[in-house]
N, C-alpha and C positions, 0 to 999 in steps of 0.2 A: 316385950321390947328388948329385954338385957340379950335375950336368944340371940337376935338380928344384929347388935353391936359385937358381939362375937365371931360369927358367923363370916364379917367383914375382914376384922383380921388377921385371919383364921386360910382368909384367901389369896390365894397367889395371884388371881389374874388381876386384882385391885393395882398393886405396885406393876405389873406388864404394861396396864394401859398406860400409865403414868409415862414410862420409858418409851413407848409408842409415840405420845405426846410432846416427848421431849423431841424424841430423830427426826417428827415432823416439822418440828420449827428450824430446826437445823435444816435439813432438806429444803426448807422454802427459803432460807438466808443466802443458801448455797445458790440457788437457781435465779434469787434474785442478783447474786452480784453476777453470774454468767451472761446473764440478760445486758447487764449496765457495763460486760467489758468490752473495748471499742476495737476490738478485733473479731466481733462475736460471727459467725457465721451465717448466721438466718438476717442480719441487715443490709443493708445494698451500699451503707456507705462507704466513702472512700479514705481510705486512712492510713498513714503513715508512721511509723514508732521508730525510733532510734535507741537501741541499747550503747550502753558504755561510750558514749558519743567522746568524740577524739583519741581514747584510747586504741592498741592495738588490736582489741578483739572486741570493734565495735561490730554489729547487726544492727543494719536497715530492714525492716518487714512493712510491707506496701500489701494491703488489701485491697482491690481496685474491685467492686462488687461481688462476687464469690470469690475472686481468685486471688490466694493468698502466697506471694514470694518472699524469701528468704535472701538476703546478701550480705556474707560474712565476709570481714574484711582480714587483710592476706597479714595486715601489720607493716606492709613494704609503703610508704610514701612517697608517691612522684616515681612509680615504675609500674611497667607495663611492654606489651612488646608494642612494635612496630616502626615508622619510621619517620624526619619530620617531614610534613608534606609543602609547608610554605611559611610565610610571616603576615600576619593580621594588622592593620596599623590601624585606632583610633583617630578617625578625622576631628575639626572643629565644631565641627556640625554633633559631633557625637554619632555619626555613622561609621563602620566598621568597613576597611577594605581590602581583602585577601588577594597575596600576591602567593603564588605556587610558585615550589621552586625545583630544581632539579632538570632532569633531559625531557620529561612531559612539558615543563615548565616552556623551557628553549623552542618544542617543537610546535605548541598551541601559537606561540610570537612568533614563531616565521610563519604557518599557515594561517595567520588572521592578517600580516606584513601583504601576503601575498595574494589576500581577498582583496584588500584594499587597495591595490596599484591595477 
């Protein structure tokens, strides 16, 4: 019997499996928390993350079933191009009524002026 307690450790492969059994459970920790992250790729749902929210280098990432987007913000507040197109007024009602402004504005009022006569 004293032979065979020897012989144990005596062996290398004794401690290997030990380390084997260790990277296993690591491995499976690892896989489990990729599974529970809600951005994960193999799910259908729909998700939304906001980093560094209000600061200048916030990212919004939107997974809408596989398809995963990216929008880094520029850090500029309230700019953008283009130009204003009209004024929105809140009625009583809590409905919403968009007046356009400009020479499209002028020209929809006289051709709808001139539907009507």
């Amino acid at each position: 019997m004293r032979f065979l307690d020897e012989d144990e450790e005596l062996n290398p492969i004794v401690s290997a499996v030990n380390l084997i059994d260790v990277f296993l459970v690591i491995i499976a920790a690892l896989l489990i928390s990729i599974a529970q992250n809600p951005l994960n790729v193999f799910s259908t749902d729909n998700v939304t993350v906001v980093k560094n929210a209000g600061k200048p280098n916030m990212e919004v990432i939107v997974k809408e079933g596989k398809e995963i987007k990216q929008y880094k913000s520029t850090g500029d507040i309230g700019s953008g191009e283009g130009a204003r197109a009209g004024v929105a007024y809140r009625m009583a009602d809590g409905s919403f009524v968009y007046v356009p402004e400009g020479q499209e504005a002028n020209a929809s009022a006289n051709s709808s002026e001139k539907n009507l006569k």
